[in-house]
MIKE-936505 format. One record per residue: x, y, z of N, C-alpha, C, O in turn; residue number from 0. Coordinates in Angstrom, 1 decimal, padded with zeros to 4 digits. Example, Ala and Ser with C-alpha at 12.3 -4.5 7.8 and 13.67 -1.06 7.14 Angstrom:
2
+--------+--------+--------+--------+--------+--------+--------+--------+--------+--------+--------+--------+-----+
|    n_u |    n_v |    n_w |   ca_u |   ca_v |   ca_w |    c_u |    c_v |    c_w |    o_u |    o_v |    o_w |  nr |
+--------+--------+--------+--------+--------+--------+--------+--------+--------+--------+--------+--------+-----+
|  013.2 | -005.7 |  007.8 |  012.3 | -004.5 |  007.8 |  013.2 | -003.3 |  007.8 |  014.2 | -003.3 |  008.5 |   0 |
|  012.8 | -002.2 |  007.1 |  013.7 | -001.1 |  007.1 |  012.9 |  000.0 |  007.9 |  013.4 |  001.1 |  008.0 |   1 |
+--------+--------+--------+--------+--------+--------+--------+--------+--------+--------+--------+--------+-----+
***
This chain:
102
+--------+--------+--------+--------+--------+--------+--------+--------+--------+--------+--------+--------+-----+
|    n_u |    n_v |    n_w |   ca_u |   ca_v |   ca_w |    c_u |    c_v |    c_w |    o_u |    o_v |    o_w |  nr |
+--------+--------+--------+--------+--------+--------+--------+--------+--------+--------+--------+--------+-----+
| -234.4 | -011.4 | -071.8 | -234.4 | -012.7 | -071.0 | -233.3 | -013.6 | -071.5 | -232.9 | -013.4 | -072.7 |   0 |
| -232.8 | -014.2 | -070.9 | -231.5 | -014.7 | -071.1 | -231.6 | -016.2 | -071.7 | -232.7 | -016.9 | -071.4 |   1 |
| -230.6 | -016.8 | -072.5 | -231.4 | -017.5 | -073.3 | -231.3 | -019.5 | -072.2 | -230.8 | -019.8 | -071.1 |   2 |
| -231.9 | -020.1 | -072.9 | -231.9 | -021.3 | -071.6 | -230.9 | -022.5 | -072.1 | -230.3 | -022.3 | -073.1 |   3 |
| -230.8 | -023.1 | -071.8 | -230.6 | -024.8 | -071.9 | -231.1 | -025.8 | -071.9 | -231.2 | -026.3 | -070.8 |   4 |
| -231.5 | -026.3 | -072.6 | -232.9 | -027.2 | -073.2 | -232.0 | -028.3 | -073.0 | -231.0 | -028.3 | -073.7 |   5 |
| -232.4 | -029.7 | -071.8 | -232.2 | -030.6 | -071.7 | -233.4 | -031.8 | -071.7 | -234.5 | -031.2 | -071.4 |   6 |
| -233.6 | -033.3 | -071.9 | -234.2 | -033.6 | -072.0 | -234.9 | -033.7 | -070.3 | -236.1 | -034.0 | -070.0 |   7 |
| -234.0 | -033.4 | -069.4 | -233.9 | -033.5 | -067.4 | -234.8 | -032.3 | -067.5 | -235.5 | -032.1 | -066.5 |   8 |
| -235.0 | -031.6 | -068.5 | -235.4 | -029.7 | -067.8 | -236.8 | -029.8 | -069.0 | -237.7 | -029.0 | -068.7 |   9 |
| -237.0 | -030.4 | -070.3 | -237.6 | -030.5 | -071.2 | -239.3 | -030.3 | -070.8 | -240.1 | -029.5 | -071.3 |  10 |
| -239.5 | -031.3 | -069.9 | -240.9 | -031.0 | -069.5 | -241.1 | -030.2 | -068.4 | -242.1 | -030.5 | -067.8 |  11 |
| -240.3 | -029.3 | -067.9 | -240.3 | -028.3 | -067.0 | -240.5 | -026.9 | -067.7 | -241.4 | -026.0 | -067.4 |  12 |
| -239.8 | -026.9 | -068.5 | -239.2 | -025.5 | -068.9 | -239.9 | -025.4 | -070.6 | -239.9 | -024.4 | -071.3 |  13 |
| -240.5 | -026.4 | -071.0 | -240.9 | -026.6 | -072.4 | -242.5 | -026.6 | -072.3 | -243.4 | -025.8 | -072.4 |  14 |
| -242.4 | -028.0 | -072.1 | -244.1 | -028.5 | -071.8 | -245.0 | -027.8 | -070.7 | -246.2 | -027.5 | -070.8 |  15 |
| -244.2 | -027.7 | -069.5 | -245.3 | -026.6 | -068.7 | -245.2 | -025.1 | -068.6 | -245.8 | -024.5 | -067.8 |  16 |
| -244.4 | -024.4 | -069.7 | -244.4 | -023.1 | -069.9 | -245.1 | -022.4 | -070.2 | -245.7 | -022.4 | -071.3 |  17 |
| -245.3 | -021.4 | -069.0 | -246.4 | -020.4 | -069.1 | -246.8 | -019.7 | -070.7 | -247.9 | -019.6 | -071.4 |  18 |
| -245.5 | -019.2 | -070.9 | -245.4 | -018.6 | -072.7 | -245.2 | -019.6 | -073.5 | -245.1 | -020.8 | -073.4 |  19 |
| -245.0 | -018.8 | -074.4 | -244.5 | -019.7 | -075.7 | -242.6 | -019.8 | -076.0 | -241.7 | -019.0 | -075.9 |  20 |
| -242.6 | -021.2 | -076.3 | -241.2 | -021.3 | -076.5 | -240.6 | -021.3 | -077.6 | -241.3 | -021.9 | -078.4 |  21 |
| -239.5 | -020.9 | -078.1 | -238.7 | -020.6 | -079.3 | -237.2 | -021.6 | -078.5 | -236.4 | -021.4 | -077.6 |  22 |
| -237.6 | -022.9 | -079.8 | -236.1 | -023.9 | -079.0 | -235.5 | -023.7 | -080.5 | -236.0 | -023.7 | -081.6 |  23 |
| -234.1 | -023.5 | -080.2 | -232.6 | -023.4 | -081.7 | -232.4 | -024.8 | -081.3 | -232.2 | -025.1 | -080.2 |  24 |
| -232.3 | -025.6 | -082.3 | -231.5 | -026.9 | -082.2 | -230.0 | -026.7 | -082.8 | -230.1 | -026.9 | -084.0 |  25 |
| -229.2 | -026.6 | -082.6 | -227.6 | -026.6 | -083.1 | -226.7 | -026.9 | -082.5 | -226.9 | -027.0 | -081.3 |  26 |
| -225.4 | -027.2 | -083.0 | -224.1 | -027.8 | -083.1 | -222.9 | -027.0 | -083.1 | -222.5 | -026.4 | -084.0 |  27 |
| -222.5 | -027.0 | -082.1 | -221.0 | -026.3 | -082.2 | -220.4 | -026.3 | -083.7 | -220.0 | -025.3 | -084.3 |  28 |
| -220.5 | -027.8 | -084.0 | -219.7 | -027.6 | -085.9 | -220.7 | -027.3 | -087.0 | -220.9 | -028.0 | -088.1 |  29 |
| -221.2 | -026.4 | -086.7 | -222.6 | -026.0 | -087.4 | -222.3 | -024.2 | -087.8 | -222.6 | -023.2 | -087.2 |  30 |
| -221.4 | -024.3 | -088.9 | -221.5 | -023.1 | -088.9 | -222.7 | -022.0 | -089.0 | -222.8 | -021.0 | -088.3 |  31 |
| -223.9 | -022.4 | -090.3 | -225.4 | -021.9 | -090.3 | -225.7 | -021.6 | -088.8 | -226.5 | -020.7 | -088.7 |  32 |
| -225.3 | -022.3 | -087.5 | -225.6 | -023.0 | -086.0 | -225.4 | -021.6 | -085.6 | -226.2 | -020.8 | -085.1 |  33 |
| -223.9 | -021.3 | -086.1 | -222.9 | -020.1 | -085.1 | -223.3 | -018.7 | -085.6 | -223.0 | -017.7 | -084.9 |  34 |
| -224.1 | -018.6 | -086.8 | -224.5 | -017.7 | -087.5 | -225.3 | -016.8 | -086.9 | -225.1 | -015.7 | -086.6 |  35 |
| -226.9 | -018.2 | -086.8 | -228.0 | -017.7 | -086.2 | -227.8 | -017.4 | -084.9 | -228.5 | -016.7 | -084.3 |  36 |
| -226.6 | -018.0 | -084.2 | -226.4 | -017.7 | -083.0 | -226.9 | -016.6 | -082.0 | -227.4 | -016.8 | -080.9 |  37 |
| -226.5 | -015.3 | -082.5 | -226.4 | -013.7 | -082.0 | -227.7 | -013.1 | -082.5 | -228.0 | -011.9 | -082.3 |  38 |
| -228.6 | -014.0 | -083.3 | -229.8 | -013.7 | -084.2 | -230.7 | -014.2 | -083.1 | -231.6 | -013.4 | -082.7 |  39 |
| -230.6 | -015.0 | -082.7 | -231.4 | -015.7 | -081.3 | -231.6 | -015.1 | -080.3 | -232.7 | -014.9 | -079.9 |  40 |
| -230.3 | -014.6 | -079.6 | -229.9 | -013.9 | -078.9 | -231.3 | -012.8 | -078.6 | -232.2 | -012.7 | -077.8 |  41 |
| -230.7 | -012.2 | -080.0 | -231.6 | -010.3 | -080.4 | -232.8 | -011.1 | -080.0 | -233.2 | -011.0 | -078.8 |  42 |
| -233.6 | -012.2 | -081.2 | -235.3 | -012.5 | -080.6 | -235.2 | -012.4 | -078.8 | -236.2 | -012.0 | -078.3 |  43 |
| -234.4 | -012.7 | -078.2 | -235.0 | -013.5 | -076.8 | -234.8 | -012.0 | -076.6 | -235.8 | -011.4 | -076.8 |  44 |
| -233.8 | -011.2 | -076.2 | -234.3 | -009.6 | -075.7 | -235.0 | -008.8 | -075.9 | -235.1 | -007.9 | -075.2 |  45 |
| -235.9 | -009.0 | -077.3 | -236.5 | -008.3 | -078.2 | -238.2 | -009.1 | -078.2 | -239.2 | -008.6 | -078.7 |  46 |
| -238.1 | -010.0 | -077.5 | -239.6 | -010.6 | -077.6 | -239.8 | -011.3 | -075.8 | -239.8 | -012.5 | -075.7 |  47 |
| -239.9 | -010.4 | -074.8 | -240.3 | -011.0 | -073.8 | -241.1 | -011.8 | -073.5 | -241.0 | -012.5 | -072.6 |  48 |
| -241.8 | -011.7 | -074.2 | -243.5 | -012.4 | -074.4 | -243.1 | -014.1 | -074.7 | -243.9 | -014.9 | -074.3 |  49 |
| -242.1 | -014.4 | -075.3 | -241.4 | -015.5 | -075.4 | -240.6 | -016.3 | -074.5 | -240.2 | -015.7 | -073.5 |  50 |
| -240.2 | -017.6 | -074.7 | -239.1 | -018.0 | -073.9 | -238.2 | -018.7 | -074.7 | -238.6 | -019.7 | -075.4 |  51 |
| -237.4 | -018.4 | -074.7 | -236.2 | -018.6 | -076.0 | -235.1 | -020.0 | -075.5 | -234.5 | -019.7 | -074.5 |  52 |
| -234.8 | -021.0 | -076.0 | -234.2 | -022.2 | -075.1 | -233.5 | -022.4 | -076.4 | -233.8 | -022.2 | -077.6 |  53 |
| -231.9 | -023.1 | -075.6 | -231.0 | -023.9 | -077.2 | -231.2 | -025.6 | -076.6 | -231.0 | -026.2 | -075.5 |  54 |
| -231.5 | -026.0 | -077.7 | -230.8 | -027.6 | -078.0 | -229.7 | -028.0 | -077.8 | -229.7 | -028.3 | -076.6 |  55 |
| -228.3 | -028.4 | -078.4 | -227.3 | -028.8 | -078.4 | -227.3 | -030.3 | -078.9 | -227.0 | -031.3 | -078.3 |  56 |
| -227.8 | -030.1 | -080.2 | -228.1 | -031.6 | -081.1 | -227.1 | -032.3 | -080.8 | -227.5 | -033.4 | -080.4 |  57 |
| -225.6 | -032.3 | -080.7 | -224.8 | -033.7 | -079.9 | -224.7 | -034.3 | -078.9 | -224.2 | -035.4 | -078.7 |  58 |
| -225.5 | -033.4 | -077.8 | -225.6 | -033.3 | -076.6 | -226.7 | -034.3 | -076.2 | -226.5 | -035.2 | -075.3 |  59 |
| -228.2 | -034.1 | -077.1 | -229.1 | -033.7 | -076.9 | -230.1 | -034.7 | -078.1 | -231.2 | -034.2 | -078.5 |  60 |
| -229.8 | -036.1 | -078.6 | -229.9 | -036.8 | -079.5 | -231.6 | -037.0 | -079.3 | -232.3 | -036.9 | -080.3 |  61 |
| -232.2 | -037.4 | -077.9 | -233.5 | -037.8 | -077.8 | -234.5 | -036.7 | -078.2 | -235.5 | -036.8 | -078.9 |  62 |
| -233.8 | -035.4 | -077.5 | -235.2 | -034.1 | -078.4 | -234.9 | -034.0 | -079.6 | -235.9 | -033.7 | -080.4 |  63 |
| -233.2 | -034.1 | -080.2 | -233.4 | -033.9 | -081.8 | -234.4 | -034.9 | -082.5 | -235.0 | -034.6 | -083.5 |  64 |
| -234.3 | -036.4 | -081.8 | -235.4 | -037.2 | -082.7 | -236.6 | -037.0 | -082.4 | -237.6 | -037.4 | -083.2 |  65 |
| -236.9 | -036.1 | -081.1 | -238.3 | -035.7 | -080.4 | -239.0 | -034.9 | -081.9 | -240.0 | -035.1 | -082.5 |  66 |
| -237.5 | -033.4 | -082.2 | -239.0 | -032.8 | -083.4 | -238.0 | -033.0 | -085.0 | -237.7 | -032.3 | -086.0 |  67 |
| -237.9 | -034.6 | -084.6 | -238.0 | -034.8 | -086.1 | -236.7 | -033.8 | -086.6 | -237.1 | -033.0 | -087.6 |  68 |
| -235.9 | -033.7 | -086.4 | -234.4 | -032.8 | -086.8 | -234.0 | -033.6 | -088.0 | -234.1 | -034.8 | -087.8 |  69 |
| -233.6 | -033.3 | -088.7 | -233.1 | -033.8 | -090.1 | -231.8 | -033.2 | -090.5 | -230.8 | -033.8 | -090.8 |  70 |
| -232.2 | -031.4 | -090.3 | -230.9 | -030.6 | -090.1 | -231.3 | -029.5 | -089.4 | -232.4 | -029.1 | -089.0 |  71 |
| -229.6 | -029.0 | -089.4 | -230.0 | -028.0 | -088.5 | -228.9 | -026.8 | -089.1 | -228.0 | -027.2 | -089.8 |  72 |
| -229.3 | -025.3 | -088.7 | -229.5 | -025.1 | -087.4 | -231.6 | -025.7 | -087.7 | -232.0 | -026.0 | -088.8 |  73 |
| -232.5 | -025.6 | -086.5 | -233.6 | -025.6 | -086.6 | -234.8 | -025.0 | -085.3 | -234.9 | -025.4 | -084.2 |  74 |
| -235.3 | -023.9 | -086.0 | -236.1 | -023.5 | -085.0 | -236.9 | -024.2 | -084.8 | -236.9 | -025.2 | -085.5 |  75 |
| -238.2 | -023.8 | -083.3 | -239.5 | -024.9 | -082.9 | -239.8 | -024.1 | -082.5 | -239.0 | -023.5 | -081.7 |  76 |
| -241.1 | -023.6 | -082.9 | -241.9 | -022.7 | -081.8 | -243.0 | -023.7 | -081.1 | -243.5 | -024.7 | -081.7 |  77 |
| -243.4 | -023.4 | -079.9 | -243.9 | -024.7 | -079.3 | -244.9 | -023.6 | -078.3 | -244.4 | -022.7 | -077.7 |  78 |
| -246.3 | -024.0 | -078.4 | -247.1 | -023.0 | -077.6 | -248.2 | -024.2 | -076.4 | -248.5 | -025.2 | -077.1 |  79 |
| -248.6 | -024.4 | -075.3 | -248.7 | -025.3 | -074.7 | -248.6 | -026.5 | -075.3 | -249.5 | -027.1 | -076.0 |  80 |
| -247.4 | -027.0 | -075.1 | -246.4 | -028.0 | -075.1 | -246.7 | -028.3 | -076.8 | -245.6 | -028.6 | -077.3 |  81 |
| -247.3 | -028.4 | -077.4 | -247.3 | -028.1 | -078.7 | -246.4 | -027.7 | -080.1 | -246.0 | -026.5 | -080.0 |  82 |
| -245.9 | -028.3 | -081.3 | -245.0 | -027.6 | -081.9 | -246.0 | -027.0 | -082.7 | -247.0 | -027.6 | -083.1 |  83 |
| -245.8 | -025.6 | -083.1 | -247.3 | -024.8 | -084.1 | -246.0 | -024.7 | -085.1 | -246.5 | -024.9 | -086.2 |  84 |
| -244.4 | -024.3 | -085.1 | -244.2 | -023.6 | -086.3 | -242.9 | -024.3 | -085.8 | -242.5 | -024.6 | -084.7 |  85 |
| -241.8 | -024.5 | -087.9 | -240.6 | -025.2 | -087.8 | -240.1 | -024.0 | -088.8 | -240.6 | -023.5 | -089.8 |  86 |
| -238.5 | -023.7 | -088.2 | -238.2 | -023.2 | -089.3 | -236.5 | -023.9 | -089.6 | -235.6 | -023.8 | -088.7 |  87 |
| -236.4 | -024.3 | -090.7 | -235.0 | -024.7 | -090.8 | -234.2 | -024.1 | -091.6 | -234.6 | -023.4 | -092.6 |  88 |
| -232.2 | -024.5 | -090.8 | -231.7 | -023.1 | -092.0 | -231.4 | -022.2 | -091.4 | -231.8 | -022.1 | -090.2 |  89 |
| -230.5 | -020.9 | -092.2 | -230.2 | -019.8 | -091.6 | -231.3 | -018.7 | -092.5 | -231.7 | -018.8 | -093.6 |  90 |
| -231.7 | -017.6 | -091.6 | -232.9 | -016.8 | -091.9 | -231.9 | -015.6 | -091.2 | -231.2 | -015.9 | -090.3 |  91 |
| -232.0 | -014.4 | -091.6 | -232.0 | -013.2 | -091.0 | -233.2 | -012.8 | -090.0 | -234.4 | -013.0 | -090.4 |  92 |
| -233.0 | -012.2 | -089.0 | -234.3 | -011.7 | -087.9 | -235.4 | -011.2 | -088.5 | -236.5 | -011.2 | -087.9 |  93 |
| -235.2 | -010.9 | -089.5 | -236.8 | -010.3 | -089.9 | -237.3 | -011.2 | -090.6 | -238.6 | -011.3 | -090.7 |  94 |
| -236.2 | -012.1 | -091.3 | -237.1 | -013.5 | -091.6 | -237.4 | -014.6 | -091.0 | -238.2 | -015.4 | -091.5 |  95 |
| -236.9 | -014.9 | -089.8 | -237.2 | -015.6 | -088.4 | -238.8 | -014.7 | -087.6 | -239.8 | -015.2 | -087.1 |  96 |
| -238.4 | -013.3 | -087.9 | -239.7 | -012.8 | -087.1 | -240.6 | -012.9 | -088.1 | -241.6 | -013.4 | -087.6 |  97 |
| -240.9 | -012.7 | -089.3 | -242.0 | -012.8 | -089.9 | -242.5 | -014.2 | -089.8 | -243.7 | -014.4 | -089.4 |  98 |
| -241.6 | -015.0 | -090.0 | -242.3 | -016.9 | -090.4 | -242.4 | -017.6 | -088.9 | -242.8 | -018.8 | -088.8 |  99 |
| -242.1 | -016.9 | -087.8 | -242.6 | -017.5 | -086.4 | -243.8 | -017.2 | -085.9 | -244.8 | -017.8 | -085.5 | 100 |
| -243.4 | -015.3 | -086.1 | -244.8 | -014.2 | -084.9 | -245.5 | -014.1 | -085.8 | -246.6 | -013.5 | -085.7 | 101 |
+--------+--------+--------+--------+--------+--------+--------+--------+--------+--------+--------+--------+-----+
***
């Protein structure tokens, strides 16, 4: 599944009334940790249909970064009816993003 665009216009659309569960990356172009996990995101969203995988764009995107409380980034949200259940910040390799999310 291809990954989304998390705006605060699309936020209660694509977030809060989502059928699945959502996996939002919050990052920054000048985020190198950001550009890292990048291609790591990627793999989850083709590798976990069951999911819906969305990016942030923290400069872009200042009201959801204060929405889950961002301090730094890069930063995962896993968010299950409209809900955050799990935060992960930092760069993790996929098998440590899939262990501490699924």
């Amino acid at each position: 599944m291809a990954v989304l665009t998390i705006t605060k216009e699309n936020f209660e659309e694509k977030v809060l009334k989502a059928d699945k569960p959502v996996l939002i990356d919050i990052w920054a172009v000048w985020c190198g940790p950001c550009q890292m996990l990048a291609p790591i995101v990627e793999e989850i969203s083709e590798a976990h249909p069951e999911i819906i995988v969305g990016k942030v764009n923290a400069d872009e995107e200042m009201e959801l970064v204060q929405r889950f409380k961002a301090a730094a980034i890069p930063m995962l949200v896993l968010m299950k009816n409209g809900e955050i259940v799990k935060k992960s910040v930092g760069y993790k390799t996929r098998e440590e993003l899939e262990a501490e999310l699924f």
